[in-house]
C-alpha positions in Angstrom: -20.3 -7.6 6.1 -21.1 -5.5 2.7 -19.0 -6.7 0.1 -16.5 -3.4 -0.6 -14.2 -2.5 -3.3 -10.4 -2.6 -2.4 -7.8 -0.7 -4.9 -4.1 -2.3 -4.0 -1.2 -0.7 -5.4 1.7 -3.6 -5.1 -0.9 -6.3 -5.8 1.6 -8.4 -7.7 4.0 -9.4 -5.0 4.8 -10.0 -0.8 2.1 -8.6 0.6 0.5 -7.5 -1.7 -0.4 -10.7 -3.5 -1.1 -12.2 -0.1 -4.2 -9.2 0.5 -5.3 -9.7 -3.1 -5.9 -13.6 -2.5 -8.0 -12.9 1.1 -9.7 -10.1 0.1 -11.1 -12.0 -3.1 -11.8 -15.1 -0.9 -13.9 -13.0 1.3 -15.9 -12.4 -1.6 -14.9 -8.2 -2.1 -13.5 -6.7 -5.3 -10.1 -6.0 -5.5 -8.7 -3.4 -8.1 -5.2 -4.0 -8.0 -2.1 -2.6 -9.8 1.9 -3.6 -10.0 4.9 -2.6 -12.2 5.6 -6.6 -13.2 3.9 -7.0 -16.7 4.2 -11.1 -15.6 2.8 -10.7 -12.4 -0.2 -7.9 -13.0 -0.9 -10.9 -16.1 -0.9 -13.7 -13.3 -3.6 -11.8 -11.1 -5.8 -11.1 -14.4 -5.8 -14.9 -15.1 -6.6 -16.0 -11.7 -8.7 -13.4 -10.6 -11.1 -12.5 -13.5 -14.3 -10.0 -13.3 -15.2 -8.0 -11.5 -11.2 -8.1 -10.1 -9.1 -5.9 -12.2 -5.4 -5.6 -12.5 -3.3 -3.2 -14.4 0.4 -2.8 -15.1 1.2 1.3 -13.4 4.4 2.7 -12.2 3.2 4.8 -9.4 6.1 7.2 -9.1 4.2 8.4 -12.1 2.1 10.9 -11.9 0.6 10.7 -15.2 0.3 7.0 -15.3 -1.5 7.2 -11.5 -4.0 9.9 -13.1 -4.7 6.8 -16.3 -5.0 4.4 -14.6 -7.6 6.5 -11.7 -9.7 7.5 -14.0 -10.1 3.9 -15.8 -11.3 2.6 -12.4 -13.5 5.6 -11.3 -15.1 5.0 -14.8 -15.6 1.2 -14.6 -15.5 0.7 -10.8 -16.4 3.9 -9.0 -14.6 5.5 -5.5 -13.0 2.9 -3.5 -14.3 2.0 -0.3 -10.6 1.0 0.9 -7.6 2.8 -0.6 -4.7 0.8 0.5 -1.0 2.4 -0.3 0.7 -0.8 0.1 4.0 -0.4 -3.4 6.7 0.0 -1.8 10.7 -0.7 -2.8 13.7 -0.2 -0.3 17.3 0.5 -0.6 20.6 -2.1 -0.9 21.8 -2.3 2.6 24.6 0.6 2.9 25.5 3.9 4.5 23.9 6.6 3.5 26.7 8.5 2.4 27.2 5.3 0.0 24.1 5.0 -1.6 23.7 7.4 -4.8 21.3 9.6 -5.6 19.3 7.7 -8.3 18.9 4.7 -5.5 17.6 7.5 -2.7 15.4 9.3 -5.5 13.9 5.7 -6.7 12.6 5.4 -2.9 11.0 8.4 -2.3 9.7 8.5 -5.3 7.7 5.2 -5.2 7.3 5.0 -1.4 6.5 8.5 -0.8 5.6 10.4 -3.5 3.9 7.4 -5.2 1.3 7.3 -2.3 0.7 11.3 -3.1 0.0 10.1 -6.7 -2.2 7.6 -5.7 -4.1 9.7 -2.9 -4.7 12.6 -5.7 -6.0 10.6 -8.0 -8.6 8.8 -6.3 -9.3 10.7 -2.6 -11.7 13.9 -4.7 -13.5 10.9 -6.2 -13.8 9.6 -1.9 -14.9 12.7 -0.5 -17.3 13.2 -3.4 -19.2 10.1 -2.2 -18.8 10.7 1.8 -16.9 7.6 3.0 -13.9 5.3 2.3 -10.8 4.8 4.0 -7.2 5.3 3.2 -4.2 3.1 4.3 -1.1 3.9 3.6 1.5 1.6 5.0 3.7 2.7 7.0 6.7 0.2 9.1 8.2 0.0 12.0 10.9 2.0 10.7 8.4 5.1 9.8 8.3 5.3 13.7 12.1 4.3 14.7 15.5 4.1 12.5 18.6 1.7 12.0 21.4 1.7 10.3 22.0 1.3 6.4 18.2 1.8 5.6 18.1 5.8 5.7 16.2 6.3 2.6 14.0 3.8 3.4 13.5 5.1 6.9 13.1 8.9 5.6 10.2 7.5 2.8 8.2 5.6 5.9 9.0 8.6 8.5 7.1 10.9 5.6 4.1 8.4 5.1 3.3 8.7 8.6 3.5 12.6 8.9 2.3 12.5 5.6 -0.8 10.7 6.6 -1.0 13.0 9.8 -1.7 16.0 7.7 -4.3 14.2 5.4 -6.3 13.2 8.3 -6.8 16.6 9.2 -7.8 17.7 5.5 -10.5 15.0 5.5 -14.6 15.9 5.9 -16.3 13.8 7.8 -17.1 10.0 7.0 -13.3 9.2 5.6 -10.5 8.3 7.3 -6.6 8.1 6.5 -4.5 6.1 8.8 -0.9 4.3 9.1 -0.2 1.1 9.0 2.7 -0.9 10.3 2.3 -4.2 9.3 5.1 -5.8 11.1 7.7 -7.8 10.4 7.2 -10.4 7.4 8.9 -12.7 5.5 8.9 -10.7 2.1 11.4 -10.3 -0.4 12.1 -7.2 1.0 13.0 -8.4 4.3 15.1 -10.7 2.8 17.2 -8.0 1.1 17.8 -6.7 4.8 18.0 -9.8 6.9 19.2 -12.0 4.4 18.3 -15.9 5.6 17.0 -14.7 9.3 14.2 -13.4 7.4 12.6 -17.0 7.0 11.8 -17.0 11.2 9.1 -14.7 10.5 5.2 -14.7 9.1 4.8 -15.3 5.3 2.5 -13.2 3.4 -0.1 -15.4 3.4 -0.5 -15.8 7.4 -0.1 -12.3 7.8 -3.1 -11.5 5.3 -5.3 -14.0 7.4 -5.3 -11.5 10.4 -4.7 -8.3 8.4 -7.3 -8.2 5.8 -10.6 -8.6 8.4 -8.6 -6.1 10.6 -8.5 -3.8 7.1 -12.0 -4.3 6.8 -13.1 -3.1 9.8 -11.7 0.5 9.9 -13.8 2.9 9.5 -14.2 7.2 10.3 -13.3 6.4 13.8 -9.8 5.4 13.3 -9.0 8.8 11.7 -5.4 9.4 12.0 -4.6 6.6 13.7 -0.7 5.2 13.6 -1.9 1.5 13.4 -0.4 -2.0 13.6 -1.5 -4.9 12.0 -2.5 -7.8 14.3 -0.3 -10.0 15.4 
């Protein structure tokens, strides 16, 4: 397989880290950002040139834009655009979680993936190929209790996604992505110690990064799981 260039937003942690780590073992570039100043330094020292790891908030529009055009620059267009940052509430009603908490969701796991799309898709369908990934869960396709901002930020990645596949030319894709259930920190916030019966990151990225690989124009639009 040609080697490709992979930008990761939420390269510093979960799964994240995990797809940083078997991407770069495969031998392919990863760009990578994350809002951890420790963590985004922890890539840089393990994974040095050509990998590339920068400290970006992407609820920011701004700093999306900055840190887009440092990598078109220095990198060129991805080949894989994977929307993986994401954060999720404190389990509670909805009525009980406050409005900063709901906005902080939407805007990282929803708007943030705009940001991220805007900055670097013209530079995609300038060059006539790449694929887009923006991930998605099993709660963008079904619901449950005290996770309702959560929910609504995954519900909008996949419609959100649904539209962008239809405002692509030909040769790119955009797709969803459930990647199942996995042992993150973030699953721990919701499942507390059950969370430990499932994958860890790393096993997960064994089976999900050559499945990532592989998409191509085909899958356009396609609500996707990760294997197994």
């Amino acid at each position: 397989m040609a080697k490709k260039l992979i930008v990761l937003t939420g390269a510093t942690r979960g799964l994240g880290r995990a797809m940083v780590e078997e991407f770069a073992r495969l031998g392919h570039t990863v760009v990578g950002c994350g809002r951890a100043h420790s963590g985004v330094e922890q890539l840089a020292k393990k994974f040095g040139p050509p990998h590339d790891f920068h400290n970006v908030d992407i609820a920011s529009a701004s700093a999306v834009k900055a840190w887009a055009d440092r990598v078109l620059a220095s990198h060129g267009p991805p080949d894989l655009l994977l929307n993986n940052a994401g954060i999720i509430n404190k389990n509670a009603a909805l009525w009980k979680i406050s409005d900063r908490e709901f906005s902080a969701v939407i805007d990282v796991n929803l708007k943030g993936v705009a940001n991220v799309i805007r900055s670097f898709v013209p530079a995609m369908i300038k060059r006539k190929r790449g694929v887009i990934v923006n991930f998605s869960s099993g709660w963008g396709r079904t619901a449950d209790a005290e996770v309702a901002p959560y929910c609504a930020s995954k519900w909008g990645v996949e419609g959100l996604t649904q539209s962008l596949s239809r405002e692509l030319p030909a040769g790119l894709a955009a797709v969803a992505l459930n990647p199942g259930i996995i042992n993150t920190a973030m699953l721990q916030s919701c499942f507390g110690d059950s969370a430990a019966s499932y994958r860890p990151p790393d096993a997960w990225a064994k089976s999900a990064v050559p499945f990532l690989l592989e998409l191509g124009p085909e899958q356009n639009g396609g609500q996707l799981d990760a294997p197994a």
